[in-house]
C-alpha positions in Angstrom: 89.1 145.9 -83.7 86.3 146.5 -81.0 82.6 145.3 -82.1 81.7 149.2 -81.0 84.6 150.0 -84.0 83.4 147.1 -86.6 79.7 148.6 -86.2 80.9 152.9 -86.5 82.9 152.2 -89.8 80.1 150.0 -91.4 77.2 152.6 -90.5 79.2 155.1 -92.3 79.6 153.1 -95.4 76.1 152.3 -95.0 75.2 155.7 -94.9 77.6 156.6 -98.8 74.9 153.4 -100.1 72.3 155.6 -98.8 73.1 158.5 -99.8 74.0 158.0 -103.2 72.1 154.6 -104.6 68.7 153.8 -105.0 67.4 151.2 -102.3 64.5 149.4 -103.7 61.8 147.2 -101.5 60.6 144.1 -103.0 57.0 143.2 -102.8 58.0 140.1 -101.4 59.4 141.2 -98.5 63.5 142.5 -98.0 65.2 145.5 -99.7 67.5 145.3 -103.0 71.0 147.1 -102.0 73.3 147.6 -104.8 77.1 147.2 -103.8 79.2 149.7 -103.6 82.2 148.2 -105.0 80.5 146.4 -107.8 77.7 145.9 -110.2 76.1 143.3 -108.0 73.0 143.7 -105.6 72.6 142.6 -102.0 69.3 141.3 -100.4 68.6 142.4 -97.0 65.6 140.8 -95.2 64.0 140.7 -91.7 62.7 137.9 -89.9 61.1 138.4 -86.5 63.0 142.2 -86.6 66.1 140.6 -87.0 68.3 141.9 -90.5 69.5 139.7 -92.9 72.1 140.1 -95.3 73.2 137.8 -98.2 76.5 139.3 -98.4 79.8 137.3 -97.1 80.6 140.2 -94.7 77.2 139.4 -92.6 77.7 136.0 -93.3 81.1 136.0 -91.2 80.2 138.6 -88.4 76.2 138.6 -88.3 76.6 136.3 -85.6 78.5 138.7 -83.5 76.0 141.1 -83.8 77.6 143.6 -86.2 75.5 144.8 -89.0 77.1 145.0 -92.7 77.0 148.2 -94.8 74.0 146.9 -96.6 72.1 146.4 -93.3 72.8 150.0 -92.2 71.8 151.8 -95.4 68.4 150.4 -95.2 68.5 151.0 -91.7 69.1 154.2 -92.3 66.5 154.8 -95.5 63.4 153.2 -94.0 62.0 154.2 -90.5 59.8 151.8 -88.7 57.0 152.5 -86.5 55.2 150.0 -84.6 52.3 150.8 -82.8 50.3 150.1 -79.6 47.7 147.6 -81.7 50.9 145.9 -82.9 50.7 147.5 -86.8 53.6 149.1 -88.3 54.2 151.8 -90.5 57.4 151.7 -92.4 58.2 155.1 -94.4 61.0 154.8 -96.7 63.0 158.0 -98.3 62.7 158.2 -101.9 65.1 160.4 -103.5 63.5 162.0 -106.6 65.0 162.2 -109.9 65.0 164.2 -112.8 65.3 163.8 -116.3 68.5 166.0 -118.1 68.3 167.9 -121.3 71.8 166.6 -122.2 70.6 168.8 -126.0 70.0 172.6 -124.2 72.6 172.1 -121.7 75.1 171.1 -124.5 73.5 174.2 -126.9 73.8 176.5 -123.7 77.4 175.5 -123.0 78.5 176.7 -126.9 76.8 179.6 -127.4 77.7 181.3 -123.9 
């Protein structure tokens, strides 16, 4: 498969991580990933703007330039913005949640 290919399949996983799983930042520096085939968690990190992933995917074709799934769902969460004085703003989507009333919904499901 064509690099171009490789790249188009693994944004579009990237972008199910993103869309459905919670993409934390560490303090430390790098974003938490969770898989999506598993109960495990991926690090991503940048050094001098270039990604990182732990996972054996990245490990195998990182070096050909194609970015894993993980690497594209933070790519695709956070936005980066560096300006003229050389700062940068990073703003990351947050997806809200909500707490359920598992007891009214059940109680409004019986008595209907």
């Amino acid at each position: 498969m064509e690099t171009e290919n490789l790249n188009e399949i693994r944004k579009q996983r990237g972008q199910q991580i993103a869309d459905t799983s919670r993409i934390m930042h560490r303090e430390k520096g790098g974003y938490v990933v969770p898989s999506q085939t598993g109960s495990g968690v991926y690090l991503v990190t940048y050094e001098n703007y270039q990604p990182k992933c732990e996972c054996k995917d990245f490990e195998l074709r990182g070096i050909l330039g194609i970015k894993c799934k993980h690497i594209w769902s933070v790519e695709l969460t956070i936005n980066k913005q560096i300006n003229a004085d050389g700062s940068t703003i990073i703003t990351q989507t947050i997806k809200k949640t909500y707490t359920q009333y598992w007891s009214a919904y059940t109680q409004a499901q019986t008595h209907e």
